[in-house]
Structures are given as structure tokens and as C-alpha cells.
C-alpha positions in Angstrom: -21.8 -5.1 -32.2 -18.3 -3.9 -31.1 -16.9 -7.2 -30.3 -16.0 -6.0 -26.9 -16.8 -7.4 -23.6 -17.4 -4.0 -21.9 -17.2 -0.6 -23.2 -16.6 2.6 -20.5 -16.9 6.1 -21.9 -15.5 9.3 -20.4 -14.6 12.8 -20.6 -11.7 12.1 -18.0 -9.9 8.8 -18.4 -6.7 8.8 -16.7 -4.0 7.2 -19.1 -0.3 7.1 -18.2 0.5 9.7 -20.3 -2.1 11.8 -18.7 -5.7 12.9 -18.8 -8.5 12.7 -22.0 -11.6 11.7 -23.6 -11.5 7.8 -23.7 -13.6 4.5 -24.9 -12.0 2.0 -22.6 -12.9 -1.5 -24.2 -12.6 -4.9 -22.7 -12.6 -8.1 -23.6 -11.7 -11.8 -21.3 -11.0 -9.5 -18.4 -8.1 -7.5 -20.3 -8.0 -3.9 -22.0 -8.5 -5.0 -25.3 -8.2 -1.2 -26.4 -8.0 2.3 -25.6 -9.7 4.3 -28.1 -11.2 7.6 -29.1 -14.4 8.9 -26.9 -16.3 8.9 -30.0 -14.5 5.6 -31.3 -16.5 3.1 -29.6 -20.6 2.7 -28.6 -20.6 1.9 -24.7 -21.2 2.7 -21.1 -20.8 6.5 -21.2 -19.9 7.9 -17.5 -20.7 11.3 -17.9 -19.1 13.6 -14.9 -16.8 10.3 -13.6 -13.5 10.1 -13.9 -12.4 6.6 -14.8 -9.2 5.2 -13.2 -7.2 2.2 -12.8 -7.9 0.2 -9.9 -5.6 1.1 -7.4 -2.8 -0.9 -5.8 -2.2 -1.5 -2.5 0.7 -3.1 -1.8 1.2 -2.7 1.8 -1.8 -3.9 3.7 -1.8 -6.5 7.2 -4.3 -9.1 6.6 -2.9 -10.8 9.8 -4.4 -14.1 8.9 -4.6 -16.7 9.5 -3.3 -16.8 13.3 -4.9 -13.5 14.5 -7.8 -13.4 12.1 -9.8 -11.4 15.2 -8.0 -8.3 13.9 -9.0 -8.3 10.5 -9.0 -11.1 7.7 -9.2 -11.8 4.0 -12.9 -11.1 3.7 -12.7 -7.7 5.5 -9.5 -6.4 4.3 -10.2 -7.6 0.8 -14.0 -5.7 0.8 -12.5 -2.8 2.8 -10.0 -2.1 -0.6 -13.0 -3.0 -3.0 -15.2 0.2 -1.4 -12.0 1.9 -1.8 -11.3 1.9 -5.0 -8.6 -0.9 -4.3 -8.8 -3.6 -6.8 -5.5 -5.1 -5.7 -3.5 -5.7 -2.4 -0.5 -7.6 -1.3 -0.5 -9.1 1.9 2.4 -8.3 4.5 4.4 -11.8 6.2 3.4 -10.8 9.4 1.2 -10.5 11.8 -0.3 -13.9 10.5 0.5 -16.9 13.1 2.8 -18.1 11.6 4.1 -15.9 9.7 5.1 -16.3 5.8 8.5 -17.1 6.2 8.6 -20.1 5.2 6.5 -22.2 1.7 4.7 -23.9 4.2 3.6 -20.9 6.0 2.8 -19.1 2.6 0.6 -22.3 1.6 -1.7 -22.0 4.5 -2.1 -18.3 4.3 -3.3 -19.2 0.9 -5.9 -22.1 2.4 -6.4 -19.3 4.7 -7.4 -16.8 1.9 -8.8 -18.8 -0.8 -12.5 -17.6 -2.1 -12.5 -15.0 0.7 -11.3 -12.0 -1.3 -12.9 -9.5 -3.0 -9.8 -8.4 -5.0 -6.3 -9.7 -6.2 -4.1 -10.8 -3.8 -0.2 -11.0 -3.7 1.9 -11.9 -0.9 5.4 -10.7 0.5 7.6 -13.4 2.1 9.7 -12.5 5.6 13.0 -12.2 6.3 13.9 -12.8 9.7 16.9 -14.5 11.5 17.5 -18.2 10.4 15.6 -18.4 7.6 17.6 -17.4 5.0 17.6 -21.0 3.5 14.2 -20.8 2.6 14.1 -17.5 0.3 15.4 -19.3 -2.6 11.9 -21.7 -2.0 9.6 -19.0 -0.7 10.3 -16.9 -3.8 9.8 -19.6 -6.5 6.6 -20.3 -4.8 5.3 -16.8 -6.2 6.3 -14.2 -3.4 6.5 -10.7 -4.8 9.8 -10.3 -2.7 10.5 -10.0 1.1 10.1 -8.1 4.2 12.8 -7.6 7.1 12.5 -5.1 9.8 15.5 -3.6 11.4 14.2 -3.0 15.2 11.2 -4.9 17.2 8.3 -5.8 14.8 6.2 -5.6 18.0 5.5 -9.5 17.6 8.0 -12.1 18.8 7.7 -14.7 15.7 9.1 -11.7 13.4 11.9 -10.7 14.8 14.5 -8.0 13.1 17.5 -8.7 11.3 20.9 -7.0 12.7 23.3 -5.5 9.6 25.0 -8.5 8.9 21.9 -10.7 8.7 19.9 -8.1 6.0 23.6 -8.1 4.2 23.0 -12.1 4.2 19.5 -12.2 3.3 20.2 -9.7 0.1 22.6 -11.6 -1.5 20.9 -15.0 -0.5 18.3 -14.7 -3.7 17.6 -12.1 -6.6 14.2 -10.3 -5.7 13.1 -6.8 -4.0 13.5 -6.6 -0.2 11.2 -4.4 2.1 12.5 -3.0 5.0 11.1 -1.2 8.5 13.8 1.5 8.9 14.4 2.3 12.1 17.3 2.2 13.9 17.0 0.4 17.2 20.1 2.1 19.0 18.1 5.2 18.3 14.8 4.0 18.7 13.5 4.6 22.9 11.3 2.9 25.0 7.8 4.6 24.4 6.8 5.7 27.9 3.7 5.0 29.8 1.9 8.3 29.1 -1.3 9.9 27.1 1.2 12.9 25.5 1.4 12.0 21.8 4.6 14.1 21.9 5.9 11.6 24.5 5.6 8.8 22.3 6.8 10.9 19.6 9.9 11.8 20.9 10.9 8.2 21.2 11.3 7.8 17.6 13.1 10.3 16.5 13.5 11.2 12.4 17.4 10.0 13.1 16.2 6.6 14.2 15.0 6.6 10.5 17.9 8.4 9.0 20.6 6.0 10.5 18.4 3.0 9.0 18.5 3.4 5.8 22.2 4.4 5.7 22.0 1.0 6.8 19.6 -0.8 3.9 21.7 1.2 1.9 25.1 0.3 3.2 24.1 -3.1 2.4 22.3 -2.8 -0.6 25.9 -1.2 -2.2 27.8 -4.3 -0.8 25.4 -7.1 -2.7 23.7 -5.0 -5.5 20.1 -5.8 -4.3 17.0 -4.0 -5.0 15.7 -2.5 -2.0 12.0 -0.3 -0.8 12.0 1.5 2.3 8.6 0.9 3.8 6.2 3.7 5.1 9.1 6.9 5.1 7.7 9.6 7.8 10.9 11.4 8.3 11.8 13.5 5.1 15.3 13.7 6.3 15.8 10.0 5.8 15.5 11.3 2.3 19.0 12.8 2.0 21.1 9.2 1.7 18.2 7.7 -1.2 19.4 10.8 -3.1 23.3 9.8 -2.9 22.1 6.3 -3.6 20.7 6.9 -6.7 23.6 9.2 -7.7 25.1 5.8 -7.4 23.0 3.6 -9.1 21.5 1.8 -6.1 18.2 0.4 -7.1 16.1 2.2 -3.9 12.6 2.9 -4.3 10.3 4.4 -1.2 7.2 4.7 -0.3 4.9 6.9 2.3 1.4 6.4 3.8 -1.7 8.6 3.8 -1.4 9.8 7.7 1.9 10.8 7.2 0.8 13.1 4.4 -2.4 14.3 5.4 -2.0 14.3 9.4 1.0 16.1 12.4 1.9 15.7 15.3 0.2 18.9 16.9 -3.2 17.9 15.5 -3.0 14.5 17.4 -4.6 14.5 20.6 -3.6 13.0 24.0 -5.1 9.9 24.0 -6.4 9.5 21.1 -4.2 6.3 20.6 -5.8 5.5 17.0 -3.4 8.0 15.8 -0.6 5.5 16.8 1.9 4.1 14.0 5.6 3.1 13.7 7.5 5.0 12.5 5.3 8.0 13.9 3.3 10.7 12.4 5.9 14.0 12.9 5.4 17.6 12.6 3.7 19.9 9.4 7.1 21.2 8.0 8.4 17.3 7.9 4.8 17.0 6.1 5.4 18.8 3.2 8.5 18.3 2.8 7.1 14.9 2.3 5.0 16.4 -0.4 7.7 17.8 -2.1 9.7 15.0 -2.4 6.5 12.8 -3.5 6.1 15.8 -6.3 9.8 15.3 -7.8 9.1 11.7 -7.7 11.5 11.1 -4.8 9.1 9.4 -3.1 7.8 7.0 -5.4 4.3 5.8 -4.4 1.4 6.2 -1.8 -0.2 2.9 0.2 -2.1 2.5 3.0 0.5 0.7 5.4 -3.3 -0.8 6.9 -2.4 -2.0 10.5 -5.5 -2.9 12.2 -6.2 -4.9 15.5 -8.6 -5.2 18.0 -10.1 -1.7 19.8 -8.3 -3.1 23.0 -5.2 -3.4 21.9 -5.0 0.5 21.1 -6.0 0.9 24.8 -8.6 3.6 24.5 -9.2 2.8 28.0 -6.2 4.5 29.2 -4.9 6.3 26.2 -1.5 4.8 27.2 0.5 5.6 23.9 3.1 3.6 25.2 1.3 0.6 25.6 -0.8 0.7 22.7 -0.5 -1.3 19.2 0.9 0.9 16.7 -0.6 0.7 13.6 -3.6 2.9 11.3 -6.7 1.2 9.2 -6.7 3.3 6.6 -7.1 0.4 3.3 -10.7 1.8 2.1 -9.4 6.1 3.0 -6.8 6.3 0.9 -8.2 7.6 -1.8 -10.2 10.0 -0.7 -7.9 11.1 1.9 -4.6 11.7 -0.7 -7.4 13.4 -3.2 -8.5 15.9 -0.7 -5.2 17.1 0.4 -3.6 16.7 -3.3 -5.6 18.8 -4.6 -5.7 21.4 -2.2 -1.8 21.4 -2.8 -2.4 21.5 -6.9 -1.9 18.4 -8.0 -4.8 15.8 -10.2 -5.8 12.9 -10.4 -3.1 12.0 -13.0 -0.4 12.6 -10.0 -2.7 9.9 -7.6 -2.9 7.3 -9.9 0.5 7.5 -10.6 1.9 7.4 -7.1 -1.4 4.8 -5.7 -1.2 2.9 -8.8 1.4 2.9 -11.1 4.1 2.6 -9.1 3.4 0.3 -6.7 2.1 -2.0 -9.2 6.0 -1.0 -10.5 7.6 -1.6 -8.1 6.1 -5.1 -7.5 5.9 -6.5 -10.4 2.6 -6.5 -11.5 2.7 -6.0 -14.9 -0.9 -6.1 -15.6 -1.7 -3.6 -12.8 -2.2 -0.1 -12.3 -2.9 1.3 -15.7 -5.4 1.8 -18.1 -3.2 0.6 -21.3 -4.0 -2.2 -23.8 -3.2 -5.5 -22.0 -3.6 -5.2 -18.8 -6.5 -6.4 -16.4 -9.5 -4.4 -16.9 -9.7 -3.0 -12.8 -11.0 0.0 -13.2 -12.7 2.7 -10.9 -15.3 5.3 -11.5 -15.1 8.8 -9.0 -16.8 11.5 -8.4 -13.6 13.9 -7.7 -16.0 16.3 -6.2 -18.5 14.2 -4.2 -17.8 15.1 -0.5 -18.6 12.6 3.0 -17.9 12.7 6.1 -16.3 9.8 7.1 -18.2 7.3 9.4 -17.1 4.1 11.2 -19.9 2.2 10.4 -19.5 2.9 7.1 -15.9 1.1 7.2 -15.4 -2.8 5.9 -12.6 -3.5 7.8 -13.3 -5.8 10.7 -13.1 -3.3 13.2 -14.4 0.1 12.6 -11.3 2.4 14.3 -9.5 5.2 11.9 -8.1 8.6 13.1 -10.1 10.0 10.1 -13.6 9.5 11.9 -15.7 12.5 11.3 -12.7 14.0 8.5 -14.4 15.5 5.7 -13.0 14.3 2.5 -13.7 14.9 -1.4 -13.9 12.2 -3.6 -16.4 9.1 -3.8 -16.1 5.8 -5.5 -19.0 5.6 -8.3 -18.4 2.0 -9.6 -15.2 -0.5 -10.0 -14.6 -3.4 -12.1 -12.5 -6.4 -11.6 -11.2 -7.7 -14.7 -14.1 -6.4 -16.7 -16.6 -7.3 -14.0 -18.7 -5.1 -12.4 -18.1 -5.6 -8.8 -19.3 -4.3 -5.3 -18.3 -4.7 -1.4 -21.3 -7.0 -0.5 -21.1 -9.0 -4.1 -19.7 -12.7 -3.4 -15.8 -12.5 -3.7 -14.3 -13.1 -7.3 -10.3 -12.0 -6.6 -7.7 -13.9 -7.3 -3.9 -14.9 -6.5 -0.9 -13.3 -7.8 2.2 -14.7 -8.4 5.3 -14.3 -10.0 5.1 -16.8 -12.7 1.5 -14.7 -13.5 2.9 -11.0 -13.3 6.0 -11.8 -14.8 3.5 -13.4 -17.7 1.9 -10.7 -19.0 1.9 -9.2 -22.4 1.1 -5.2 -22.1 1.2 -2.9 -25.0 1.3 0.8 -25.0 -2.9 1.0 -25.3 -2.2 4.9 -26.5 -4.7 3.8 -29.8 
């Protein structure tokens, strides 16, 4: 008898301080130990590579209020397939939106034994409710979102300079922002030309913006994230910033990674997002800057909604809803092209794992280190599909990556030491501050 829970052998565990022969061991849902393959009797994977859960920490669960675009059970068992063990929920898109403790408590009604992983939740910063940060915040929100130009619905609207400067210095927590500038920022116009859309959003419009956050982040010393970064010249300010000692992190998505602008067809709408997917040099440029770490992590930014909405009738990209279901891809998509560009797995889990789980606050996520939650993933880095819709969770089966070719399959994942699939009954929990700021996490190097 070892004493353990749950014992996962394998040739390839990936650690923070890289890749090697492991005996993961568990106990009460934690990593009780990391120690030698040899070490420990247990579960031996073989040719799998075992992971950290990944970490999701920008996903649109849009309910309650406009549950017909996706929803706590369907996000939630989308991520699971994935590989994503945890998510945090974005303030809007929900009616009504979590801007307020009210609002948060009945998105967590909403939620509650419907998901299939861990769930945290961002609050919303939007005019006139700066009052209730303070109380949103001490009810467990990670931090809060503002947007600077149209969120696209009219119960979250965007914050002008002096109302973001307010918000930051209002409470003591990371703010999110949507950077784009809405002086610079066009009316999309009615047409089927991606590069019509395209041109409306223009990697200044991005640029200008987080001068902006930044400007403001130097007046009140708040910690700031710039959400889903496409243009890599909105880079050049974050590196003067940090010069400085603002506290900036960023973040990009998959599409803007792995897809451009010239591979996007006209019409094909489901290729839509905000800010937009730009050309192949801005791509890896984008690479580069996720290599030298700085861009800091790699989530999903999943945006679904109903197949009308994106107006596949028309391909009008003006008129469509701008946003890419990508929650249960993102592995498999960042794998492919990663290692095609010569990075491993080591670099994934750092920028889909770590770091989010770093940036917000979750302690006892996104790493396999004595201590924290046992979420843990079994691939096959060299099992190869073809992407299907109707293999897809989320509620409604639309992705730009239908018929993509990608390398990398989920094998098994673990919740806390539990075995756990899509179609098992739901066993995540809720994540707050007082329970990430809680935990104990050693260096689990044994």
C-alpha cells in the first residue's frame, strides 16, 4: 500500500522546471507528491504525456440571460474534452451582466451543479458602477473586466479614460481590458470581404489603447491584463511599461496564432473576432514575443452564439457577431503549430497553464507541484484528427477550424484526483478568492 489516493506514472511528466520521468501521487484531491518514476507503484501511462489541467481563463459562458448561445453545462464539458480542467467566466454577455454582487449571485444559481470543471468568475467594469467593486470583489471575483470601445451589447458598455482611471484606483485587484481605441476603431461595412472588415480595425486602434490602460495604470499603480493582443505592435508601449515597473501582463488567443487574414475566406463569417485576425508577418511576430515571454499566456477568448447571429446566410462581416468557439481546440490547435515552430510541451503548459492560473490567482492551478489540485491531463502529442463539428461540446457546433488537421489528442483527465469524462455527471466546483488565495503549494520537485 502506498498511502496514496492515485498514482500516475510517465516517461514525460511536465513539471515547472521542465520535462522527466515522474510518479505523480495524490491524495484528498491534492498532489501529495512528485516523485521518482521508479519511486512509486501506480497507473503507468506508457507513451502519454502527463500535464496539468489547463486553464482557461477567458471563456463567455453567457449565462444566465442568453443561455441559447452556450451555457454552464456546454462550456464547462467543451473544456473537459479539451483538456481544460478550469475556466473563469467573463461579466458579460450574461443578462445581466456581473457587475454587480447580485448579478454575480445568480450567475452562480445559474451555474451551480452544471459544470464539469472549476469555475471562477471576472466582475465588470462599466460606467456607474464603480461603487460596487469594493463588494463585487470581496464576494470572490478574480478581478474585473472593462472595455474601452462598444462591447457589441448595450448592458456593458465601455469606460472612457477618466472612468478606467476611476475604476483602477476604486479597489486593489487585476483589471482586464478590450483594447481598442474607438476614435480609431470604423464602422465595419456591410460586405462579404474579410479585408473589409479588417481594415476597420486597424493594429493602431490597438496600439493607441493600451497607451491608454497604461497611461492610467502609471497614474493609480494598478495591475492591469490586456485581453486577446492580435496586433504585435501594441507590444511596443508593454515593453516601456515594464521598463517602468508597471505591473502589465497580456495575453493572445489560438486564431490569432495559428490563422491570417489571407487564409480567411469571404464569407466565411465564423472567422469573425474583435480585435481581428491580421496578416502572417503580425502572426509571428506574435510568436516571437509569446517565445521571450512577452506575451504571457494562451486562452481561448471562446465567444460563441447562435449560427444566426454570424449570418452565414449573407456572409455580411459587418453585420455578423464577432466572436470564435475555440474552448475544447486550444490545445490541439497551439500544439500543432508550436511545434512545427520548435517549441514542447513544456512551452504550452507554461503559456495555457501556468500563467494564466498566475496571473489570476489560482494558486492551486496549473501545475503539477506538491499541493496543488490534482487536474491533470493525459496526451497523445502525436495522435492526429481531423476536426469535426459534431464532435464539439459547445452548444453550438461552429469553429473556423472545421476540417483542420491537428496533432495532439486528449487520452484521460482528472479533476482533483478523479477520473473524469465529457458525458460523466458534473463534479466542478467554484473558485474564489478567499479559496485561491488559501492554498498551501510547495515546490513538489521530490
Amino acid at each position: 500500500m502506498t498511502g496514496y489516493d492515485l498514482v500516475l506514472r510517465s516517461r514525460r511528466v511536465v513539471l515547472p522546471d521542465g520535462e522527466r520521468p515522474a510518479a505523480v501521487c495524490v491524495r484528498d484531491g491534492r498532489i501529495a507528491a512528485v516523485a521518482g518514476y521508479d519511486a512509486v507503484p501506480g497507473t503507468d501511462l506508457r507513451e502519454l504525456v502527463l500535464l496539468p489541467g489547463l486553464v482557461d481563463t477567458h471563456v463567455h459562458v453567457n449565462e444566465p440571460g442568453r443561455t441559447e448561445w452556450e451555457g454552464f453545462a456546454s462550456a464547462t464539458r467543451a473544456a473537459l474534452a479539451g483538456g481544460v480542467t478550469t475556466i473563469v467566466d467573463m461579466p458579460l454577455n450574461s443578462v445581466p451582466p456581473t457587475v454587480t454582487v447580485e448579478a454575480l449571485r445568480r450567475k452562480q444559481r445559474a451555474a451551480r451543479g452544471r459544470c464539469h470543471v472549476d469555475v471562477g468568475f471576472w466582475g465588470g467594469a462599466v460606467p456607474g458602477n464603480v461603487a460596487e467593486l469594493p463588494g463585487l470583489h470581496a464576494a470572490g471575483v478574480l478581478g474585473f473586466k472593462a472595455f474601452l470601445v462598444d462591447s457589441g451589447v448595450p448592458e456593458f458598455p465601455p469606460l472612457d479614460s477618466a472612468g478606467l482611471a476611476e475604476a483602477f484606483g476604486a479597489v486593489d485587484a487585476l483589471f482586464l481590458v478590450h483594447a481598442e481605441d474607438p476614435a480609431e476603431v470604423g464602422v465595419a461595412p456591410s460586405s462579404s470581404r474579410y479585408a473589409d472588415f479588417l481594415g476597420s480595425r486597424p493594429p493602431g486602434a490597438e496600439r493607441r489603447a493600451v497607451e491608454v490602460v497604461l497611461a492610467a495604470a502609471r497614474r493609480t499603480g494598478a495591475r492591469v491584463h490586456i485581453l486577446h493582443l492580435s496586433a504585435a505592435d501594441a507590444l511596443v508601449p508593454v515593453v516601456q511599461a515594464r521598463r517602468e515597473g508597471i505591473r502589465v501582463t497580456v495575453e493572445t488567443c489560438p486564431h490569432y496564432l495559428t490563422l491570417d487574414a489571407a487564409g480567411v475566406p469571404d464569407g466565411a463569417t465564423e472567422f469573425k473576432c474583435c480585435p481581428p485576425i491580421r496578416d502572417a508577418a503580425n502572426r509571428a511576430a506574435l510568436w516571437a514575443a509569446l517565445a521571450d515571454g512577452l506575451v504571457d499566456c494562451v486562452v481561448s477568448d471562446h465567444s460563441p452564439c447562435p449560427p444566426a447571429l454570424k449570418r452565414f446566410d449573407s456572409g455580411n462581416f459587418g453585420a455578423a457577431w464577432g466572436g470564435i468557439a475555440s474552448v475544447q481546440l486550444g490545445l490541439p490547435v497551439i500544439w500543432t503549430e508550436a511545434r512545427r515552430r520548435g517549441h514542447g510541451l513544456a512551452d504550452v503548459v507554461r503559456w495555457m497553464a501556468q500563467r494564466p492560473a498566475e496571473i489570476a490567482g489560482l494558486a492551486g492551478k496549473g501545475r503539477i507541484v506538491e499541493g496543488a489540485d490534482a487536474d491533470l491531463v493525459a496526451l497523445d502529442p502525436d495522435g492526429e484528427f481531423t476536426v469535426d463539428p459534431a464532435e464539439l461540446f459547445h452548444r453550438h457546433p461552429v469553429t473556423p477550424y472545421a476540417g483542420r488537421r491537428l496533432t495532439g489528442r486528449i487520452r484521460g483527465t482528472w479533476l482533483r484526483g478523479e477520473p473524469v469524462g465529457a458525458m460523466d455527471p458534473p463534479r466542478g466546483r467554484f473558485l474564489d478568492r478567499d479559496a485561491t488565495l488559501g492554498a498551501t503549494i510547495g515546490r513538489g520537485t521530490s
